[in-house]
C-alpha positions, 0 to 999 in steps of 0.5 A: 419605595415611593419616591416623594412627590413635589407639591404642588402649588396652589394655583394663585388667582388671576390677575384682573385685566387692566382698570377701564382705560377709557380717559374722559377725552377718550371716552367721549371721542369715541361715544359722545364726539368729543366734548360736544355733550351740550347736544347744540342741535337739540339746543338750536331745535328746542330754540327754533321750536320756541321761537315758532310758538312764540310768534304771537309774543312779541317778548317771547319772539324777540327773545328767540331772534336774539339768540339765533341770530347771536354769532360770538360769544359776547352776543350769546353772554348779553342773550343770557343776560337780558333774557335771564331765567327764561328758557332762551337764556339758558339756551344761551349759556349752553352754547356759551358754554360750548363756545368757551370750551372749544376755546379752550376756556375750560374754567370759564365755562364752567362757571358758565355751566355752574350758572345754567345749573343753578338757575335753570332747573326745569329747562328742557336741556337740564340734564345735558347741563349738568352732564356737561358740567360733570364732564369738566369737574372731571376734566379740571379734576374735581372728582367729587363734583363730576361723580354728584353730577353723574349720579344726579344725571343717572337719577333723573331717568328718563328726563336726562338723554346723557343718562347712560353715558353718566352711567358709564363715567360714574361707574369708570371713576367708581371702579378707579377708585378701588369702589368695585361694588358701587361701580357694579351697581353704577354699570348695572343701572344701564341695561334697565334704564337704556334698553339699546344703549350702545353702552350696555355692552361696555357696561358689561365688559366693565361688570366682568373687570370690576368682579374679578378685581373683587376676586383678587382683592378678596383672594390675594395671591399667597406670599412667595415662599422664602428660599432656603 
């Protein structure tokens, strides 16, 4: 007589591995140095190069002295203010900016970058200003703001050099927040925009995450069985 067999379980579906663990602060220590995402070498490049084309202008040539010559934050602050709306002026609030964050003056900062970003559009370092404002919308906890600056980052293509790691923030903040499909899609606009970006394979490990955890939110492990 065959003896009765016990069934066997359904075999629950895995757990996903852990959300992205990568902390704004953590994500850019380790990819973007920290929060020096304002690129202040491309910044004094692109002033030095003005200042060089300038020199036929005498406006234009003082404009370039003043800020390459500006020490403090206060020097930088009446930069951007006598030269308001010209490229040296934006450049000023840039540095100001990054100035102001490794003081610590997160807030202030802030709406120094949200002053660039409103008046500077066409900026040769547009985008790396609205990507380091994203970055302390993200940091002060204003999540909607960091995930538009991050799109509009993202969006701006070739224009934007801080486009893959945008890429990268949108598609963490998406995914935190249970949006698995819309951070695929965020990771997946890394390979074809940023051939060679370091971040294509994180994108990656990310896209693998972000699938499983649609496999166990669609599949949910059954319910325990209730003792007898």
């Amino acid at each position: 007589m065959a003896t009765d067999q016990p069934a066997t379980p359904k075999e629950a579906p895995q757990l996903a591995a852990e959300a992205p663990s990568d902390g704004l602060e953590e994500f850019l220590d380790k990819y973007g140095k920290k929060l020096a995402v304002l690129l202040i070498l491309i910044v004094l490049a692109v002033g030095a190069a003005f200042y060089l084309r300038a020199k036929k202008d005498d406006v234009r040539r003082e404009a370039a002295e003043a800020f390459t010559s500006a020490v403090t934050r206060e020097d930088l602050q009446k930069v951007a203010e006598q030269y308001r709306g010209t490229v040296v002026g934006g450049n000023a609030l840039l540095m100001l900016a990054d100035r102001q964050i490794g003081a610590n003056q997160d807030k202030e900062a802030r709406a120094t970058l949200n002053r660039f970003v409103s008046s500077h559009e066409g900026d040769p370092l547009y985008y790396n200003g609205v990507f380091a404002l994203a970055t302390l919308d993200e940091k002060l906890g204003d999540l909607a703001a960091a995930k538009a600056g991050y799109q509009k980052t993202v969006a701006a293509g070739a224009a934007a050099t801080t486009g893959a790691a945008a890429a990268m923030r949108l598609g963490d903040l998406l995914q935190a927040e249970g949006k698995f499909e819309p951070a695929i899609k965020a990771y997946q606009e890394l390979a074809p925009r940023y051939p060679g970006s370091p971040f294509v394979q994180l994108a990656d490990e990310r896209i693998k995450l972000a699938k499983q955890s649609i496999t166990l939110r669609d599949h949910p492990a059954p319910p325990p069985e209730p003792e007898p």
